[in-house]
N, C-alpha and C positions, 0 to 999 in steps of 0.2 A: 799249526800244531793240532793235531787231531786227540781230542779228549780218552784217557787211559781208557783203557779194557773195565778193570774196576775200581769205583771210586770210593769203597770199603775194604776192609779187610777181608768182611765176609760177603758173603750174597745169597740169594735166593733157593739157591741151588746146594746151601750147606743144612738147609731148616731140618728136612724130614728125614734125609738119612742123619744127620743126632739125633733126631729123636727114636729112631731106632735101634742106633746104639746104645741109647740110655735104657731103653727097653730090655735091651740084653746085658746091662751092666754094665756097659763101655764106656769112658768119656771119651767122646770126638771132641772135633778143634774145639767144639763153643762152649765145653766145657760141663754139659748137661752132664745133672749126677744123675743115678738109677732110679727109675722109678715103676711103679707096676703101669699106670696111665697116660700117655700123650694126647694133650688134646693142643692141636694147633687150629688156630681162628684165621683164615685168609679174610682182610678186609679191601675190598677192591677199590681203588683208588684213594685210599688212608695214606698217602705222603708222609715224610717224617713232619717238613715244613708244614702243610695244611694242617698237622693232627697241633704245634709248636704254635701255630696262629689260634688255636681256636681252643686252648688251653683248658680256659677256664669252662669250657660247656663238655668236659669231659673229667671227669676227678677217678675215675678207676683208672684209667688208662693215663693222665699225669700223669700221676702215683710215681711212673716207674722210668716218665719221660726222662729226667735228667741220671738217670743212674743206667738206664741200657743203650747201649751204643746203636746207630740206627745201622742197618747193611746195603748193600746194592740188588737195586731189580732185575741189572742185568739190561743186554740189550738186544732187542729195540726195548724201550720201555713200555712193554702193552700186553694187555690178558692173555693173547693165543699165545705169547712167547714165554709170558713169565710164571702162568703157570703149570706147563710142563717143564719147566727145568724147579719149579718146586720141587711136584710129584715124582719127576725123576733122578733131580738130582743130577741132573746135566744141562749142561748149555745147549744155545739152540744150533749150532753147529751141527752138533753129535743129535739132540733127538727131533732134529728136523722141521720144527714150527718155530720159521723164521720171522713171523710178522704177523700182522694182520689180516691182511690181504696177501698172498704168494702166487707167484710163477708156476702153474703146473704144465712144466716144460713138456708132457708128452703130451698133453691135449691142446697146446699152444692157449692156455686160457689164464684168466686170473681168477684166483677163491678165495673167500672169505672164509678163514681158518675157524671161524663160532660159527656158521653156519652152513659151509660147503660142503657138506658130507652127506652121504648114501649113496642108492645105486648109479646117479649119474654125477657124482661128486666124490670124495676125496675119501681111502678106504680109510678110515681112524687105527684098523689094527696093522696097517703099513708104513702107514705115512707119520705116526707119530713112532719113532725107531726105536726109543730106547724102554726098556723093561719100567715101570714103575717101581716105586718106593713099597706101595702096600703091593704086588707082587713077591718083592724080595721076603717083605715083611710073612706073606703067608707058605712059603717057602722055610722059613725058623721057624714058624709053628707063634707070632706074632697075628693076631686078628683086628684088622683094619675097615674105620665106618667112615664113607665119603657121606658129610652132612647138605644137602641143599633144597634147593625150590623142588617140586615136583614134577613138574615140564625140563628141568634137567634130567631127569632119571634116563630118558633113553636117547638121550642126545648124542651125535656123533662125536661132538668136542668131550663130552666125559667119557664115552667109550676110550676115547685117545688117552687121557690123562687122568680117569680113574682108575682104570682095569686094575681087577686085584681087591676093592673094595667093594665092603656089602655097600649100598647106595640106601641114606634114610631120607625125607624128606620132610621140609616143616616148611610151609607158604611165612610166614613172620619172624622177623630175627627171634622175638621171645620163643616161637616154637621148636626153631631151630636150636636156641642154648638151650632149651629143654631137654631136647633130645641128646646132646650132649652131656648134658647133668646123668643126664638117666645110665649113660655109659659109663659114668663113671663108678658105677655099683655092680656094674659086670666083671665077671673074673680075669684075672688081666693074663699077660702082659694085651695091652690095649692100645693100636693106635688112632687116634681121632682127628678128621677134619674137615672142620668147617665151614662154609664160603658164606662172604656177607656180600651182596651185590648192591646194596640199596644206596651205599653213599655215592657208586661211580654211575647211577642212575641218576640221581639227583642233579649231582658234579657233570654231566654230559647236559643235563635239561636246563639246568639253572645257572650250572657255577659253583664254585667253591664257597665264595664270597656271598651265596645265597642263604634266607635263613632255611630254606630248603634243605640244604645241607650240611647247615647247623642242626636242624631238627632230628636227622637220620642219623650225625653222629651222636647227638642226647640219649636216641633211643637204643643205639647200639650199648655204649656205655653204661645204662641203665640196666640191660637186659644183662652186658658179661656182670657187672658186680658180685650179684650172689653166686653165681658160680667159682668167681676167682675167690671169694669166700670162703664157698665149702671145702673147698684142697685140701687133701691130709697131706702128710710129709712124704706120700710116697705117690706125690698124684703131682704133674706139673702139664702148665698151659705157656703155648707162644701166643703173642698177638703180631701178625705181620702185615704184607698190602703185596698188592704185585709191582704199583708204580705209584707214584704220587701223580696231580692235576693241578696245570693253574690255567686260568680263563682268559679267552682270546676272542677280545673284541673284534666286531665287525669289519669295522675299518682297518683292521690288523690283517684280515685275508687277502692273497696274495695270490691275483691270476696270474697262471705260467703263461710266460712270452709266448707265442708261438714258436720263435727261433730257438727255444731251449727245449723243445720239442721232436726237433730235428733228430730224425736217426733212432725217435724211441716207437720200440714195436709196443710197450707196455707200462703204465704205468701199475706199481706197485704198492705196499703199505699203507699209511696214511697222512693225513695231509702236514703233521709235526714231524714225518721220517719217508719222504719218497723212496720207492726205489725202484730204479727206471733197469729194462730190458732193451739193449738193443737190437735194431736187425741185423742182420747176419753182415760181418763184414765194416762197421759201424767202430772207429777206435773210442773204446772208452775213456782215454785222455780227453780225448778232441771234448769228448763232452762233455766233462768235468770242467774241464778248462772254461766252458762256456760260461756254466755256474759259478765257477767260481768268480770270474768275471762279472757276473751281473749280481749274484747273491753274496758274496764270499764275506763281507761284514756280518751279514744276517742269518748265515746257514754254513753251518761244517758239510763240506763234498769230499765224497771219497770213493775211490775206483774199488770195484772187489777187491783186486789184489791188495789195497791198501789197509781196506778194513779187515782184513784176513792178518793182514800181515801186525794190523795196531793187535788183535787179539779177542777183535769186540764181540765175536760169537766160536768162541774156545777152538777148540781143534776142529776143523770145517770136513764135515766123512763125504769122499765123492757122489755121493749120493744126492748129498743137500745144498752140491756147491751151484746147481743150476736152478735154482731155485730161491740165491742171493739175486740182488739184482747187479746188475753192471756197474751202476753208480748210484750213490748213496745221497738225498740231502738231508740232513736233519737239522731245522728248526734250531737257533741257539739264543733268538730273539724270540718276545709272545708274540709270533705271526702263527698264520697257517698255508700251507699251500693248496693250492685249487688248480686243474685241470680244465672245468667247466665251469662259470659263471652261475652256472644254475644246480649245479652239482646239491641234491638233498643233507649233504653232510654239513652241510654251513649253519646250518640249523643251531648246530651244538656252539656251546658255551665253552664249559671244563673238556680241554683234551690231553693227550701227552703221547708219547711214542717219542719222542727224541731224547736227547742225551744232557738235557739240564739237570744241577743238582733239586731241582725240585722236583722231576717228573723219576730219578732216579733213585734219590734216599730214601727209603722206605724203614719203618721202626722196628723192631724186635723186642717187643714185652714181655720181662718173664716174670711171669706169677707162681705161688704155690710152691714145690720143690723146685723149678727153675729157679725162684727168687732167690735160693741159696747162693 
């Protein structure tokens, strides 16, 4: 049995179109009432479970744990996928940033979707297809702030999945809700978002279970307080994540056989979500079938046509279907998969990109007029 399409009601890809609609008066499915203000807080690898374990070193963001339902990241579970189907508002079928790492079928190469962009890399106003949210948004006459680091600002990954937003910058979470605060005294209708990256830096260095990680969620929590504070009634904040993380010991890494190697022109994603390209002529059963055989306790395998057909990346536009891999394996144990023995990524602690309810549940906090 191959794990459902979604494992919420809602997902990732319902956040910022409501809060558009609330913008304009509308209530969409999540029920946001109207407000002049959206400010949504992406916290990057903030799990429902991680934020559920670590309870007590967070009281703003409690607060709201047992009364808001947590939603789905969507899959694969990882930054380059989850947050354009945020900003979009689509799955990654439809706006084309299917992983981490992807297939760029016309240059027979693999890229790093956070950093394979420019002139000899991946065009951002192509390859990420579909329209953004603060697009649509400045199009009604709605004025939209992407909040982040400042070496983000001209990066091809926010070229992709900002367009449409003024771009503000603060280097420190506190500068960054600053900068947020401050918008919220601008004339509205107003939509706001802003990206915390510090916990899924920690959580890749350290671990979840680190007090590393405990420290960066204190200081997040600290810094939203006075802002979820200051709210009038006519001003509402989300707090969400793109994936949750849990930590994969050494001995849990898992070198590919050579024999399950057979047949692959490419490997793909990351080491919690393969996804293998065959060569030309190459039956994608045959190789599944391998896996499944050798991994099928420790890893969901799945042929394109399969995962297409489970639902797991919405309506697939022929554009983005070469671009899937052949066959799929995603991690359903704490292992990781490895290619090479010496491969630099082993390094990491905290990972996710597969399909567990840990690396999937992510929270939805609503403060201020949300919390109605």
């Amino acid at each position: 049995m191959l794990p459902a399409a979604k494992s919420h009601r809602f997902s990732l890809a319902d956040v910022l179109p409501n809060c558009l609609q609330a913008l304009r008066g509308q209530r969409g499915s999540l029920g946001l009432p109207t407000v002049t203000h959206a400010i949504v807080v992406l916290v990057d690898g903030l799990g429902f479970e991680g934020l559920a374990g670590h309870r007590g070193h967070a009281r703003t963001l409690s607060a709201r744990l047992d009364r808001d339902a947590p939603i789905d990241s969507g899959i694969p579970s990882t930054t380059a996928a989850a947050l354009p189907s945020l900003t979009t508002g689509t799955r990654p079928g439809e706006h084309g940033m299917v992983g981490y790492s992807v297939l760029d079928a016309a240059r027979d190469r693999v890229v790093n979707q956070l950093t394979g962009w420019g002139p000899d890399g991946l065009d951002p106003e192509r390859w990420q297809r579909s329209s953004t949210v603060f697009e649509r948004a400045r199009e009604l006459g709605v004025h939209s702030v992407a909040i982040g680091r400042e070496r983000y600002r001209d990066s091809g990954f926010s070229a992709a999945v900002l367009r449409g937003a003024d771009f503000q910058a603060g280097e420190t979470i506190e500068d960054r809700v600053t900068v947020a605060a401050q918008e919220l005294h601008r004339a509205g209708p107003r939509l706001v978002y802003l990206y915390v990256p510090e916990l899924d830096v920690a959580g890749h260095a350290k671990g979840v279970a680190s007090a590393e990680w405990t420290a960066a969620l204190e200081s997040f929590d600290a810094a939203l307080a006075p802002l979820a504070a200051s709210l009038t009634g006519s001003q509402g904040l989300l707090v969400t994540a793109d994936h949750g993380m849990l930590d994969i010991a050494p001995e849990a890494h898992r070198i590919v056989a050579p024999g399950l190697l057979a047949g692959v022109r490419h490997v793909a994603g990351e080491p919690r979500g393969l996804q293998l390209h065959l060569e030309a002529g190459i039956d994608p059963d045959v190789v599944a079938e391998a896996w499944r055989a050798s991994e099928g306790t420790r890893a969901w395998v799945a042929t394109r046509s399969e995962a297409i057909a489970a639902g797991w990346f919405g309506e697939v536009n022929p554009e983005v279907l070469p671009r899937l891999g052949d066959v799929f394996v995603f991690a359903r144990r704490p292992i990781a998969y490895y290619v090479e023995p010496g491969d630099g990524g082993r390094g990491m602690v905290g990972q996710h990109g597969s399909l567990t309810p840990t690396e999937r549940s992510i929270p939805l906090l609503r403060f201020g007029a949300f919390a109605r």
